[in-house]
C-alpha positions as CSV (number, residue, x, y, z in Angstrom):
1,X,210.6,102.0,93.3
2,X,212.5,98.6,93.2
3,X,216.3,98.1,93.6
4,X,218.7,99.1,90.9
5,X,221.6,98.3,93.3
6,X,223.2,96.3,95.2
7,X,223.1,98.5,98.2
8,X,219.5,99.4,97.3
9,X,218.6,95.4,97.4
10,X,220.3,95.6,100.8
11,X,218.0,98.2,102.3
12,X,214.9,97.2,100.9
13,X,214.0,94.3,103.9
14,X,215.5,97.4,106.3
15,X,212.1,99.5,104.4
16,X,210.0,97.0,104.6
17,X,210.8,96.1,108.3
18,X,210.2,99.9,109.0
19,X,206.8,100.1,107.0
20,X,205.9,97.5,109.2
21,X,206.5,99.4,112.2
22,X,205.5,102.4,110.9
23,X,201.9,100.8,110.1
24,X,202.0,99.4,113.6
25,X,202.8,102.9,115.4
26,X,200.0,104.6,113.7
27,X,197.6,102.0,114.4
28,X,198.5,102.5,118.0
29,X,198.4,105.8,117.7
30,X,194.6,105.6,116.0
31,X,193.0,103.9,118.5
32,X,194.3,106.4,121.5
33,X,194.0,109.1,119.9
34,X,191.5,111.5,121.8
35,X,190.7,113.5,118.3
36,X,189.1,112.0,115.7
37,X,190.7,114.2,113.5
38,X,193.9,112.9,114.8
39,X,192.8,109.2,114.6
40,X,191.4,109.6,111.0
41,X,194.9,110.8,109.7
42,X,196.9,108.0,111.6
43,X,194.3,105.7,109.4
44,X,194.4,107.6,106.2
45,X,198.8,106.9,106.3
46,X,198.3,103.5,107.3
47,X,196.0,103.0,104.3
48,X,197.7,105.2,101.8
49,X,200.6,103.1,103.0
50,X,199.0,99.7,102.0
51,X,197.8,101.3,98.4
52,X,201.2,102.5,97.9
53,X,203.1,99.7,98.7
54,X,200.5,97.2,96.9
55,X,201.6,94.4,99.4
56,X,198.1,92.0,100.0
57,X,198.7,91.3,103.9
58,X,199.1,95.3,104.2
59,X,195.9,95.9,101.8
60,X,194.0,93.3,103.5
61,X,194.8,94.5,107.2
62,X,193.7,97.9,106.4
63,X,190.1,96.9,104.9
64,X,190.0,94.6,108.6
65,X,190.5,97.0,110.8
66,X,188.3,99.7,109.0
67,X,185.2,97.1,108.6
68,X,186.2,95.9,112.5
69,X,186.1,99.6,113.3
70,X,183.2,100.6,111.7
71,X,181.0,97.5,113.0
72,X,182.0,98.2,116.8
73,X,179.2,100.4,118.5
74,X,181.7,101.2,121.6
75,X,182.4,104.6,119.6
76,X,180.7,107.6,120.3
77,X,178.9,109.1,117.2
78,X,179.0,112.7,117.0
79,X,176.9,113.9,114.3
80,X,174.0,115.1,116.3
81,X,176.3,117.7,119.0
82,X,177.3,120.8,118.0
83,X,181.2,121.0,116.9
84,X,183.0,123.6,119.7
85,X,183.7,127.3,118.3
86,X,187.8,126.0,117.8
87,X,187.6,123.4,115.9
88,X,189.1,123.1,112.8
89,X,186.5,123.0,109.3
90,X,188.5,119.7,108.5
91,X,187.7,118.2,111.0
92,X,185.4,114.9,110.5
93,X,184.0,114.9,113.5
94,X,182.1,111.6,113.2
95,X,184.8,108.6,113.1
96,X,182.2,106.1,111.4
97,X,182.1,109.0,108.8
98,X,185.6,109.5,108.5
99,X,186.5,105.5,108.4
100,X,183.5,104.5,106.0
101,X,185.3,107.1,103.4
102,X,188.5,105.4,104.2
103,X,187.1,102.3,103.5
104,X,185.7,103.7,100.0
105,X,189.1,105.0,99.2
106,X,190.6,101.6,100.1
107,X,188.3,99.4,97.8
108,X,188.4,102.0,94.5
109,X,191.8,103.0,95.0
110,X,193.1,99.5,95.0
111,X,190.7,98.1,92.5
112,X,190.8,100.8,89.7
113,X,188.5,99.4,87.4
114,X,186.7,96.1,86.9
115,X,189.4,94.8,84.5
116,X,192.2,95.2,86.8
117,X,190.0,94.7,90.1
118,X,191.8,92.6,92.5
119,X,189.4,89.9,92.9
120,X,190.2,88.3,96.1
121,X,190.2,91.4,97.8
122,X,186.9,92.4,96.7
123,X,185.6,88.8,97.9
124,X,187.2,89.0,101.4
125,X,185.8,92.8,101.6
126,X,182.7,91.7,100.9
127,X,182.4,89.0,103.4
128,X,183.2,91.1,105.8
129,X,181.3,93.7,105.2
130,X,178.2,91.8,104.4
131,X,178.6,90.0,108.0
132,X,179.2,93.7,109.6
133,X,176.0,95.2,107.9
134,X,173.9,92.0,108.7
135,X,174.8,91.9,112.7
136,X,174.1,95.7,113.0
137,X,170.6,95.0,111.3
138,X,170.0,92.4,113.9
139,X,170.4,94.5,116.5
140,X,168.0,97.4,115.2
141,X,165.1,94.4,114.3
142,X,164.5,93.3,117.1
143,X,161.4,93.1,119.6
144,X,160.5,94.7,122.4
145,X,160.8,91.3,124.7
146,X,164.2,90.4,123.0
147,X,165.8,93.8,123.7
148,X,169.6,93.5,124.6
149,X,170.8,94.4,128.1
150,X,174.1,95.6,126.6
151,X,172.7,99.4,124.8
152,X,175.6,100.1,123.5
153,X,175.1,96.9,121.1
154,X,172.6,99.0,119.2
155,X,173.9,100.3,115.6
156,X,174.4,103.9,115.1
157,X,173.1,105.6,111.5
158,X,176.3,106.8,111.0
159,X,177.5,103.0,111.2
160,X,174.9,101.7,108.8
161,X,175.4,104.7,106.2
162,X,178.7,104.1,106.2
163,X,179.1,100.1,105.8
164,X,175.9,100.6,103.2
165,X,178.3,103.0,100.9
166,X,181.3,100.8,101.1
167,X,179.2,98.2,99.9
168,X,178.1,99.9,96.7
169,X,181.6,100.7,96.3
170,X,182.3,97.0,96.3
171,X,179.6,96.8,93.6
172,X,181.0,98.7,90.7
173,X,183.8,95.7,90.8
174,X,180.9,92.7,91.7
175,X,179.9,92.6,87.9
176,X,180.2,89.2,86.2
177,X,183.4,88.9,84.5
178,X,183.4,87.8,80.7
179,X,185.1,84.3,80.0
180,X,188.4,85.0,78.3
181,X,187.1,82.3,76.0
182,X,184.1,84.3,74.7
183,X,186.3,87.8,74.7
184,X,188.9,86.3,72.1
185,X,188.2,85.4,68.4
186,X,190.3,82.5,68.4
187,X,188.7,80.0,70.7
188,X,185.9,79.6,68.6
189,X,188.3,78.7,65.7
190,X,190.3,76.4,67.7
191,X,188.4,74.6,70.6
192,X,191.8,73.7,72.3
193,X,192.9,77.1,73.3
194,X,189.0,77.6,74.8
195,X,189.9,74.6,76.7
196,X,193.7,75.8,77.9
197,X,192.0,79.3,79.2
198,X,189.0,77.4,80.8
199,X,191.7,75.5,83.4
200,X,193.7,78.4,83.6
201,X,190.4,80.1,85.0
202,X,189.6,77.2,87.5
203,X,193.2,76.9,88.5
204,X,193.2,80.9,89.5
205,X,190.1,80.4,91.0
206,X,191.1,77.5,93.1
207,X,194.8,79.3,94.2
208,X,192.0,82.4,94.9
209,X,190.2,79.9,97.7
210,X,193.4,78.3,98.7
211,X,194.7,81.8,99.9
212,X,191.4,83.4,101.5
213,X,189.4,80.3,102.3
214,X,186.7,81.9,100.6
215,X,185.2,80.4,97.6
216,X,182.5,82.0,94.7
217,X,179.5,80.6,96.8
218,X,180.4,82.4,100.1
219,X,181.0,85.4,98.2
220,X,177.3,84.6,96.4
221,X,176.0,84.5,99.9
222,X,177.8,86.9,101.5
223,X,176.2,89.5,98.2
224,X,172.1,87.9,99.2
225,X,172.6,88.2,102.6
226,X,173.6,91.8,102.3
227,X,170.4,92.9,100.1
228,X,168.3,90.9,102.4
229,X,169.2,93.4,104.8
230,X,169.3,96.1,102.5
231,X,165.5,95.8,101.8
232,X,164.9,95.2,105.8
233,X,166.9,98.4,106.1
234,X,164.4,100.3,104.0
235,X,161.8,100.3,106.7
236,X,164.1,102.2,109.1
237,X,162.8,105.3,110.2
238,X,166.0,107.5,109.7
239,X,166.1,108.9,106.2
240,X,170.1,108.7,105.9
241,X,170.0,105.1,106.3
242,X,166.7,104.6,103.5
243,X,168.8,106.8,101.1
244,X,171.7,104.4,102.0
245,X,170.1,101.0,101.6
246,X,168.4,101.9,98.4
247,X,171.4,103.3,96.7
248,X,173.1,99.9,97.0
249,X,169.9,98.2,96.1
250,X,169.7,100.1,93.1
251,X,173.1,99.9,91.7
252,X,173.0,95.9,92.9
253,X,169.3,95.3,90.8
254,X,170.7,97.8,87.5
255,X,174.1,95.6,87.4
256,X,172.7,92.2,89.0
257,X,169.5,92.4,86.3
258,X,165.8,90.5,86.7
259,X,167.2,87.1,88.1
260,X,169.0,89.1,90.7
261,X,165.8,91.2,91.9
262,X,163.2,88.5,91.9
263,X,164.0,87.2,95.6
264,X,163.7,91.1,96.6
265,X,160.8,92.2,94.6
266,X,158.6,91.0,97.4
267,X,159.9,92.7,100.2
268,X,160.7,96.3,98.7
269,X,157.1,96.5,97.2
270,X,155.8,96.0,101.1
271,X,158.1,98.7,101.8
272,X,157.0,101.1,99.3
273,X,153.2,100.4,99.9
274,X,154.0,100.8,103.7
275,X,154.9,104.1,102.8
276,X,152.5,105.1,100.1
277,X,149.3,103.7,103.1
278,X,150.7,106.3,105.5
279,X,147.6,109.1,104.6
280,X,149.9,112.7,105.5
281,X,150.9,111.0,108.6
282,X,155.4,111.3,109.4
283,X,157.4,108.8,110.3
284,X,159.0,109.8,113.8
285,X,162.5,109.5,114.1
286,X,163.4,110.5,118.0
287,X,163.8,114.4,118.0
288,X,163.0,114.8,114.2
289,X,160.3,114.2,112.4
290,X,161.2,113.3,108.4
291,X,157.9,113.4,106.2
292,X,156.5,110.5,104.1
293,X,158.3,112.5,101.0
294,X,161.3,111.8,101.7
295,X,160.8,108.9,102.4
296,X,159.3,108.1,98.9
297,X,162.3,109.9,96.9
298,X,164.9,107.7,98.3
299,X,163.2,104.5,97.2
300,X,162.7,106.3,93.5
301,X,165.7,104.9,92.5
302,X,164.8,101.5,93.6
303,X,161.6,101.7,92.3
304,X,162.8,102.8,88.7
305,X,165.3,99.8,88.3
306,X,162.6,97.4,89.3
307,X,160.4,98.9,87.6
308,X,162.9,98.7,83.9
309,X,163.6,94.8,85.2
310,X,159.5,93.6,86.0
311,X,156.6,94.8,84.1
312,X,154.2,92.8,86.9
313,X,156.2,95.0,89.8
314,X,155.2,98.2,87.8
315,X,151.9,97.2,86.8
316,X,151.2,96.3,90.3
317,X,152.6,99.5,92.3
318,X,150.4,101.4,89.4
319,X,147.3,100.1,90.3
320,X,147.9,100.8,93.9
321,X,148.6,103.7,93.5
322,X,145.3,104.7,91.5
323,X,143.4,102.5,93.5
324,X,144.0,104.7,96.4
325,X,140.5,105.9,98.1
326,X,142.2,109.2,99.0
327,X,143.7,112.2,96.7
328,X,146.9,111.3,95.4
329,X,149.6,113.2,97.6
330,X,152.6,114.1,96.7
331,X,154.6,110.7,96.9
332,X,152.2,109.4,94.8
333,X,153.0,111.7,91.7
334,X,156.6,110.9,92.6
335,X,156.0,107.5,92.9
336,X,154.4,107.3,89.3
337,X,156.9,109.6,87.6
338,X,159.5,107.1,88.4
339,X,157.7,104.0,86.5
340,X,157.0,106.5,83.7
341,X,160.3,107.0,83.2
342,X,161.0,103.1,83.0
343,X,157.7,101.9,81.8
344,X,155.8,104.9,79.9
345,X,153.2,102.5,79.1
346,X,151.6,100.8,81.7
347,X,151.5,104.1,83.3
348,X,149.5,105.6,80.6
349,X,146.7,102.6,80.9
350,X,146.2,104.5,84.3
351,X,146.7,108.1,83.5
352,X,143.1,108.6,83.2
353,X,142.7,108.1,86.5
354,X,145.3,110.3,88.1
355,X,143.6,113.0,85.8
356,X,140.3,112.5,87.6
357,X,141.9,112.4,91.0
358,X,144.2,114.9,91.4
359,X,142.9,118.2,92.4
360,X,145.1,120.2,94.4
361,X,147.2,122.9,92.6
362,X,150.4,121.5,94.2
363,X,150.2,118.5,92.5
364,X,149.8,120.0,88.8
365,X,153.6,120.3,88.5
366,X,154.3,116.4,88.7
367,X,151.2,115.4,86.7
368,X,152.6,117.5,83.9
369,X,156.0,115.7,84.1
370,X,154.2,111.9,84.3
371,X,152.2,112.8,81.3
372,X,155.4,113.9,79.3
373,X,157.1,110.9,80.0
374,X,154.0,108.6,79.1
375,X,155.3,110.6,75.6
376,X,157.4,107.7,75.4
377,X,155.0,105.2,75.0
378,X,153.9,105.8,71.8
379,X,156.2,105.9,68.3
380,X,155.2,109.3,66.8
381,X,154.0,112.8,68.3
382,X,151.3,113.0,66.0
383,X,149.5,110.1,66.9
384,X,146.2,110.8,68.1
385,X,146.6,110.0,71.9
386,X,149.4,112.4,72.3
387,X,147.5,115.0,70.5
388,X,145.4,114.5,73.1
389,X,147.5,114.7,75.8
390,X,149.6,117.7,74.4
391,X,145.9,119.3,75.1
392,X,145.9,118.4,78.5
393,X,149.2,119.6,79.1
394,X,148.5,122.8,78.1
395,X,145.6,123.1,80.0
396,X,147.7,122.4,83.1
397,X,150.0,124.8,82.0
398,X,148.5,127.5,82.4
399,X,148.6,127.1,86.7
400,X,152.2,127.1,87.0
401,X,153.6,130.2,87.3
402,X,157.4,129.4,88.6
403,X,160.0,130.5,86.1
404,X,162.6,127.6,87.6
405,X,159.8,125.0,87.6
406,X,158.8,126.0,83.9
407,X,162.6,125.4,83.2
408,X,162.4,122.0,84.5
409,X,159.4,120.9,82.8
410,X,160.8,122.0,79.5
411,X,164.1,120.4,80.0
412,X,162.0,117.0,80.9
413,X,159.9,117.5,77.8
414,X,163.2,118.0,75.9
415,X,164.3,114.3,77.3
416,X,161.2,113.1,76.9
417,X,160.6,114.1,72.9
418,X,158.2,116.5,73.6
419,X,159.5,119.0,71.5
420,X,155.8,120.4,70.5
421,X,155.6,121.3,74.7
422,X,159.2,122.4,75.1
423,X,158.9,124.8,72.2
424,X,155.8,126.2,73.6
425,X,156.9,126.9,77.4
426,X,159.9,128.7,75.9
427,X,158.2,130.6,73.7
428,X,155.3,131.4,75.7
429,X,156.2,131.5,79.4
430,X,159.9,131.8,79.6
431,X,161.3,134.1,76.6
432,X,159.2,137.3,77.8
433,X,160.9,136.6,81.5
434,X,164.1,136.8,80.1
435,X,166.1,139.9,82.2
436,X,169.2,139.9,80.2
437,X,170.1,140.0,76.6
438,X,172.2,136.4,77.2
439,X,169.0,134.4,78.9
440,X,167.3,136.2,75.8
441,X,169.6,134.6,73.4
442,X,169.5,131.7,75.1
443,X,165.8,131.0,75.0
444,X,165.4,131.7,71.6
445,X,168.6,129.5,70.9
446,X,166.3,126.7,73.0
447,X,162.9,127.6,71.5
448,X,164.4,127.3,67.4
449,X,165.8,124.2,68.4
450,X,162.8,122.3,69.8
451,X,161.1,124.0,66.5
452,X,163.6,121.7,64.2
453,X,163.2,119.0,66.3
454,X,159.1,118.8,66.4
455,X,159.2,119.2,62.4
456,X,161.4,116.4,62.0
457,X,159.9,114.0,64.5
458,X,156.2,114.9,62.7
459,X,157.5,114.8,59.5
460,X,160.4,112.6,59.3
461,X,163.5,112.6,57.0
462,X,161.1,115.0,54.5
463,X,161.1,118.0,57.2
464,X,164.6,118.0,57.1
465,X,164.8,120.8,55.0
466,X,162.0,123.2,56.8
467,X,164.1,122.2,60.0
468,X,167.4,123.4,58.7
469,X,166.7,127.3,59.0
470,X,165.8,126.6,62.6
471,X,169.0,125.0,63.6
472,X,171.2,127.5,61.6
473,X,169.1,130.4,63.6
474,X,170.1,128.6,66.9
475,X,173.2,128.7,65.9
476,X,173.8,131.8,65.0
477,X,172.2,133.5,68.3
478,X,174.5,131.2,70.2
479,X,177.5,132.6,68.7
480,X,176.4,136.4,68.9
């Protein structure tokens, strides 16, 4: 709190002189401490500290030492030995763990929210953070007659997973800020206030380079030279770091849009087809062994934003994936149920197919949920392809017996508008498997509900009325 007296003006340069110490003690104290528990609370009061205080140089130290922490490979990672019988639940035990959360606290802590985001922070973190996760890349790609003498120069996934989710942190506050010109009713009515606003803009821009050195285009760079790597990264045979490098891509394509994902599209459909070519075969990663699954739902988030952005990309990885001389597998399914979900339609050009292919009983489950989002591609349920399709669906039906995966495939037909098919896996397959009278209730609650809505999306506003009884019966048996 500031000052409200003179004596209180006096002692604020003595508090300021001993934050300044204090900051420097723990950071000693940090980086000898023999517990990384130990070492992860000096850094959590030296960066609570810098949030507190809101000084820049305090803020802006903090973020350099956790980035300068988390991109030396001197540190010994201990995710993979067993924690001794003493130690303490709370304890981190990995200090690449514990610092990359420190660092997420950091950048959302300070920031807040986009409006209020501290630009030239957010630039500076991302410079350095995109030069950390590019060098630590580098020294993973490399071949086997440029291997480094020094092994400790080789990244740890702790390292990597850690830098990659600091990144998307930075990324929620990366998203193009509206000209105060365009947000304000009155610049269009007066050109000469558009203009005043515009050079206040460059000049806080320019006092923004002046401070950090950094301008807009290094920033630019610093952003494409971290998803270049991202989309290297996604060939990695650890599944941590896959999950990692396609959660940034993801939220960097959904906020970034088409222009943003073009460069990349090349790259991360090489990496899904790498994938999808591996016939039942894993992808060794020292002492375990992570399946081609896996593998396939961490890029599904990748592969749905791409997907929403580029009909080509979709149309593409379809036609792959049909074209496949093998039975579809498992990725596969998965693979298409992600472009149904952003592009129902080219993936019902090719549903055929994965009809005629798929065989194994396994597989049913996914099929049924790619054919209830192709739903989406057409306006009305009574059209005559999704007559057809509700046929086939029922059909398939029949094979699954799971009460939880029945539940999912009727909550997915709910999303998906396919009241006709929720309605009838409620009534049929889940209401006589209810064991108390609440899941009773329930279900029928659910089942009268998907009723009113098939009646009004086959008939329109004129089956309003016939749906009526069926929402006041839901109601009613959600009350009792």
């Amino acid at each position: 709190a500031a000052p409200t007296s003179a004596a209180g003006a006096e002692d604020s340069p003595m508090i300021d002189g001993a934050l300044i110490h204090l900051r420097l003690a723990l950071q000693s104290f940090a980086m000898g401490a023999l517990s990384v528990c130990d070492a992860s609370a000096a850094r959590r009061a030296v960066v609570n500290i810098a949030i507190t205080s809101g000084h820049a140089p305090f803020i802006e130290d903090a973020a350099t030492n956790l980035v300068g922490t988390l991109a030396d490979c001197r540190d010994v990672c201990r995710c993979q030995l067993k924690k001794p019988r003493n130690s303490s639940p709370a304890d981190p035990g990995c200090s690449y763990n514990a610092c990359g959360k420190l660092l997420r606290d950091l950048i959302l802590r300070h920031n807040g929210s986009r409006h209020y985001a501290d630009e030239v922070f957010t630039r500076r973190t991302l410079v350095l953070v995109s030069a950390a996760v590019v060098s630590l890349t580098d020294s993973i790609v490399v071949t086997p007659a440029d291997v480094r003498k020094d092994k400790n120069a080789v990244a740890g996934i702790c390292q990597l997973c850690s830098l990659l989710g600091a990144a998307r942190s930075l990324f929620f506050f990366l998203l193009p800020g509206k000209a105060l010109v365009d947000s304000k009713p009155d610049a269009a009515e007066n050109p000469e206030i558009g203009d005043v606003e515009a050079m206040e803009i460059g000049r806080d821009g320019a006092c923004d380079e002046a401070v950090t050195g950094m301008s807009q285009e290094d920033q630019n760079e610093a952003r494409d030279a971290l998803l270049k790597s991202s989309v290297v990264l996604l060939n990695h045979p650890d599944i941590r770091i896959v999950k990692a490098a396609s959660s940034l891509l993801s939220l960097a394509f959904a906020y970034g849009g088409k222009d943003d994902a073009t460069p990349d599209i090349g790259g991360i459909y090489a990496a899904i087809k790498g994938c999808l070519q591996e016939e039942g075969s894993s992808v060794e990663t020292g002492p375990a062994i992570v399946p081609c699954i896996k593998r396939i739902n961490a890029l599904q988030g990748v592969v749905s934003v791409l997907s929403r952005h580029s009909t080509d990309f979709a149309d593409m990885l379809m036609s792959q994936l049909v074209k496949s001389d093998s039975s579809p597998r498992e990725p596969i399914l998965c693979t298409a149920l992600s472009i149904s979900q952003s592009r129902p339609r080219v993936v019902a050009k090719h549903l055929v197919d994965l009809f005629q292919v798929v065989k194994k009983p396994s597989q049913v489950e996914q099929l049924i949920a790619v054919c209830l989002s192709c739903r989406l591609a057409n306006y009305f349920s009574s059209e005559e392809p999704m007559l057809e399709l509700q046929q086939r669906v029922g059909s398939l039906m029949e094979s699954v017996k799971d009460p939880w995966v029945l539940f999912q495939l009727s909550r997915h037909a709910f999303c998906t508008s396919n009241f006709a098919v929720a309605e009838e896996i409620v009534s049929t397959h889940l209401l006589k498997g209810a064991t108390s009278e609440q899941s009773h209730l329930f279900y029928v609650s659910v089942m009268l509900t998907a009723r009113a809505e098939r009646v009004i999306s086959e008939k329109g506003a004129l089956g309003i009325a016939q749906a009526l009884p069926s929402i006041e019966g839901a109601k009613s048996h959600l009350r009792s």
